[in-house]
GULUMNU-915552 format. One record per residue (C-alpha): z, x, y; residue in one letter. Coordinates in steps of 0.2 Angstrom, whole numbers, plus 2048, in hexadecimal, padded with zeros to 3 digits. Example, Ala and Ser with C-alpha at 12.3 -4.5 7.8 and 13.67 -1.06 7.14 Angstrom:
# GULUMNU-915552
82783E7EAA 8248447FBS 
This chain:
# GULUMNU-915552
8A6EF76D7X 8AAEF96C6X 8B4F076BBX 8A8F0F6ADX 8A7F0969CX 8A6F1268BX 896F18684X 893F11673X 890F2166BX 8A2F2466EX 8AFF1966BX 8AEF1A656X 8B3F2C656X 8C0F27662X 8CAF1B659X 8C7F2864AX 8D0F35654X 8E0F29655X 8E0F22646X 8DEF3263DX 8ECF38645X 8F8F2A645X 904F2C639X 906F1A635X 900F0863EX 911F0463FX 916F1064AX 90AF0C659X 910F03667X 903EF866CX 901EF2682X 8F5EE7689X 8EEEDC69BX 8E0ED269EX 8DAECC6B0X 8CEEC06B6X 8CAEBF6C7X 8BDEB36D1X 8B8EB36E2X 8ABEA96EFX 8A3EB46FAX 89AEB770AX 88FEC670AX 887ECC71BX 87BED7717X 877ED1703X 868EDD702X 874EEC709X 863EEF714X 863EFD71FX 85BEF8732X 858F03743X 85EEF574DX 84FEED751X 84DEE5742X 85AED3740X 867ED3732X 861ECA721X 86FEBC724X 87FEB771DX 87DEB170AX 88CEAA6FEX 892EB16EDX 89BEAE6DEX 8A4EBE6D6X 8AEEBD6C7X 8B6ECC6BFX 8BFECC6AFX 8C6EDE6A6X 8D3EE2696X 8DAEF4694X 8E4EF7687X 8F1F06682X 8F4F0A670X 902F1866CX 90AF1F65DX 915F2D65AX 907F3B65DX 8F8F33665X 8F3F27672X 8E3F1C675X 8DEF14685X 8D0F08687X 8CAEFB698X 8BCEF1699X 8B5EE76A8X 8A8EDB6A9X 8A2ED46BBX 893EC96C2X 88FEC36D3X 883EB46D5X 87BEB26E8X 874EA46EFX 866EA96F9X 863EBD6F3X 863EB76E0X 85AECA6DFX 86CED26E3X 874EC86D3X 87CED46C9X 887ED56B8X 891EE76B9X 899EEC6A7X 8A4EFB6A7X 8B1F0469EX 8BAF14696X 8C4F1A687X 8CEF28684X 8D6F2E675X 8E2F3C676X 8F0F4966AX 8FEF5166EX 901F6366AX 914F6466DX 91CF5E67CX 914F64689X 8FFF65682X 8F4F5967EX 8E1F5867AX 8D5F4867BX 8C3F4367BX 8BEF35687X 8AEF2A68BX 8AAF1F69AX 899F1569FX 894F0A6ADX 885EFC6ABX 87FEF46BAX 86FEE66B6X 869EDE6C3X 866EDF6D6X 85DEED6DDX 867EFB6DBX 869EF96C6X 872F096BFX 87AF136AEX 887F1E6AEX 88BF266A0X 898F3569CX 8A3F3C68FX 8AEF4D68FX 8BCF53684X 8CBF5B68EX 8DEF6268DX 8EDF5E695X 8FCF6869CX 90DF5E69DX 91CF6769DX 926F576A7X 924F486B0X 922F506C0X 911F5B6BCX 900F556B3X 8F3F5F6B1X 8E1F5B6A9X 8D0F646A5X 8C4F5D69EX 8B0F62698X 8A2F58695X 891F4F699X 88AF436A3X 87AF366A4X 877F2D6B3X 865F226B1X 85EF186C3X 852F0B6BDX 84AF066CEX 846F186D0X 844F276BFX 844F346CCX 856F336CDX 85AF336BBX 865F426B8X 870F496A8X 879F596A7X 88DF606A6X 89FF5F6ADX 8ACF666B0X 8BBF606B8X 8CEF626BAX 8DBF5A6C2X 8EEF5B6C4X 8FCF516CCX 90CF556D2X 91BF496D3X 928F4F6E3X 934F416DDX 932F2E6DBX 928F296E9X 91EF396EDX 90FF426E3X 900F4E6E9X 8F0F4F6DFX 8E4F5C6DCX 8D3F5B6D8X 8C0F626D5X 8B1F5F6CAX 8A2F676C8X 892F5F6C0X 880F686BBX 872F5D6BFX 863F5C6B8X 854F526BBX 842F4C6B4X 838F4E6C5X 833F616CDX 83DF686DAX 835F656EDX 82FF756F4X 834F79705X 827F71715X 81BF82716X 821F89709X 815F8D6FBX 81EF8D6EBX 815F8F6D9X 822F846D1X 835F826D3X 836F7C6C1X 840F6A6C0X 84DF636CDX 85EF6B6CBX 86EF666D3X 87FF6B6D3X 88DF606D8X 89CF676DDX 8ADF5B6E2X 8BEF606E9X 8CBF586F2X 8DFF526F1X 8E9F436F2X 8F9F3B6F6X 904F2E6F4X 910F256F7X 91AF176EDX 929F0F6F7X 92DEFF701X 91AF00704X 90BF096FCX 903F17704X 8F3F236FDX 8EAF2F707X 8DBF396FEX 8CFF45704X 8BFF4B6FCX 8B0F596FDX 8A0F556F7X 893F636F4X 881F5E6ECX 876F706ECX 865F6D6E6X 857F766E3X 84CF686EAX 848F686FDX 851F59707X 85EF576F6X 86EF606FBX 87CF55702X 88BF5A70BX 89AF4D70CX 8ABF4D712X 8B7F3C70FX 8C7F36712X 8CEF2970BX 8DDF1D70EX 8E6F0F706X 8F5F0570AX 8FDEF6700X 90FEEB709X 919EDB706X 916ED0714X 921EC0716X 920EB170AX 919EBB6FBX 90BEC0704X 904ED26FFX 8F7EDC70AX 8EBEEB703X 8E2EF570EX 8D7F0470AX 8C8F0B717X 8C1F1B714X 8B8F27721X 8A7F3271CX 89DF41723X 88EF4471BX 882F53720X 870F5371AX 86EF6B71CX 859F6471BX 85AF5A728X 851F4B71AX 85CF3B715X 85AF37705X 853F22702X 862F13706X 860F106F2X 863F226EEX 871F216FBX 87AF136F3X 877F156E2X 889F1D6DEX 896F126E3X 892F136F7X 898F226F7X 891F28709X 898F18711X 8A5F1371CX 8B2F05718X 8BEEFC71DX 8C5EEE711X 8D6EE3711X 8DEED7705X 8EAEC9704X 8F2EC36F5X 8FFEB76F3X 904EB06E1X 903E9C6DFX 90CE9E6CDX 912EA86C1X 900EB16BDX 8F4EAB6CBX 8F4EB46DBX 8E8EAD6ECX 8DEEBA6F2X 8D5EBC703X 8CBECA707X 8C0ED2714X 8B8EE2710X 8ABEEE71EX 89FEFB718X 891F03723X 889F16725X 87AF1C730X 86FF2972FX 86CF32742X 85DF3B73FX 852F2B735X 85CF1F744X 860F14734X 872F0B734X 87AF00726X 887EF4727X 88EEE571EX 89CEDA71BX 8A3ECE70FX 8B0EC370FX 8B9EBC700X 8C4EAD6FAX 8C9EAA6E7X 8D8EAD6D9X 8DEEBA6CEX 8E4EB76BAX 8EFEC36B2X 8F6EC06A2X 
């Protein structure tokens, strides 16, 4: 999946807040990358359908995925300005209902008060057309920064979100954040992070009463989103990052409240004759209090979140700015009390462009 990309409302009073700022054009240092990336594929379970076991997988279909992004850094003596922008599509053979073009995206412009403050205002969006599970996510939040060296970073940031499901209204929710998050550097290879956000959801449907319970009316569908968790990692003769997260949805709407716990691993290593490997897999628990499962689509709607993975890379670079890439990657979940079960695999082949 793809980062989030900037909402349009946005982006003009961003590149006001920099260049009102900057003292002079002159004085920015200016860094940029661009990267293309394009991949055959074999998708298992194209559809992502769920199954009880009886019922026989869709079948293996191929792909084409390209991915192309650009993120940029401008800084001048006081300010900075960050942008990245992706755009990805995936074409399939036989499921031509799962094509999909992705656009996504953020940009932050920020000040620094001193040496150790800073304040900044950032947006971020995420469009997904096509296929079934077609999606916006749209945010934007001001926040301050405390930085007294290189060793300690921390960030809070206020602010709104949108988030709009096509195939379904009924999950359609807007409301605000609140987040903070700070890092800590032990020395050159070692750093713990910190971190935990909280979101007020509100939606256009009413809140489902309790079975048996008679209830006049519980007004619209509230949710509050609560995130915590901490991470780690490590940066020597190999890569290493370990990550643990709570997830807490409380709704006001029978069968809506979530509970979910999940780790998160990753590891990169030279391997003989230029070769590289990545590996990342990450581990859920996920408790429904209701004893109801929320729909597959609803499920899967935000990144796959509920799902476990297992995926591994290898790259190795055939010149001076193309790598070969090979790729593998597993995702499944299951839900005991609706005896439903999801699995899928793809497997992948291409090149990677950097400039």
């Amino acid at each position: 999946m793809l980062p989030r990309v900037v909402s349009r409302s946005r982006p003009t009073f961003l590149v006001l807040l920099v260049l009102l700022a900057a003292p002079t054009a002159s004085a920015a240092e200016w860094e940029g990358a661009l990267k293309g990336t394009a991949r055959l594929l074999v998708d298992t379970n194209a559809p992502r359908d769920f199954t009880d076991g009886s019922t026989p997988s869709p079948g293996a279909d191929p792909a084409l995925s390209v991915l192309g992004s650009a993120e940029g850094r401008a800084t001048f003596e006081r300010t900075q300005l960050v942008g990245r922008y992706e755009l990805g599509a995936r074409k399939y053979v036989g499921f031509t209902t799962e094509d999909m073009l992705i656009q996504a995206g953020a940009l932050e412009g920020s000040l620094a008060l001193g040496t150790e403050f800073g304040l900044g205002v950032e947006g971020h969006a995420k469009d997904r057309r096509g296929g079934t599970r077609a999606y916006s996510d749209l945010g934007t939040s001001v926040f301050a920064e405390y930085a007294p060296d290189v060793r300690l970073a921390l960030r809070v940031r206020a602010g709104a979100r949108r988030f709009v499901y096509r195939p379904d209204k009924t999950a359609n929710f807007g409301g605000a954040e609140l987040g903070v998050v700070g890092r800590y550097r032990f020395d050159r290879r070692h750093s713990l992070s910190l971190f935990g956000d909280w979101g007020a959801r509100r939606y256009g449907p009413l809140a489902r009463p309790r079975p048996g319970v008679t209830v006049s009316s519980l007004g619209r569908r509230e949710d509050g989103a609560l995130t915590a968790g901490a991470s780690y990692s490590y940066r020597g003769p190999v890569t290493l990052g370990l990550t643990y997260a709570y997830q807490e949805v409380t709704s006001n709407s029978f069968g809506e409240t979530v509970l979910r716990h999940r780790v998160t691993a990753n590891a990169g290593v030279r391997l003989p004759w230029k070769v590289t490997l990545l590996a990342q897999g990450s581990l859920g628990i996920t408790r429904y209090p209701d004893g109801i499962y929320l729909s597959p689509e609803i499920i899967l709607v935000e990144e796959d979140e509920g799902q476990n993975s297992l995926s591994l890379k290898l790259a190795r670079p055939v010149s001076e700015r193309v790598d070969l890439e090979v790729s593998w990657g597993l995702w499944s979940t299951r839900l005991p009390r609706n005896n439903l079960s999801y699995s899928r695999q793809v497997f992948g082949v291409g090149f990677t462009w950097r400039d």
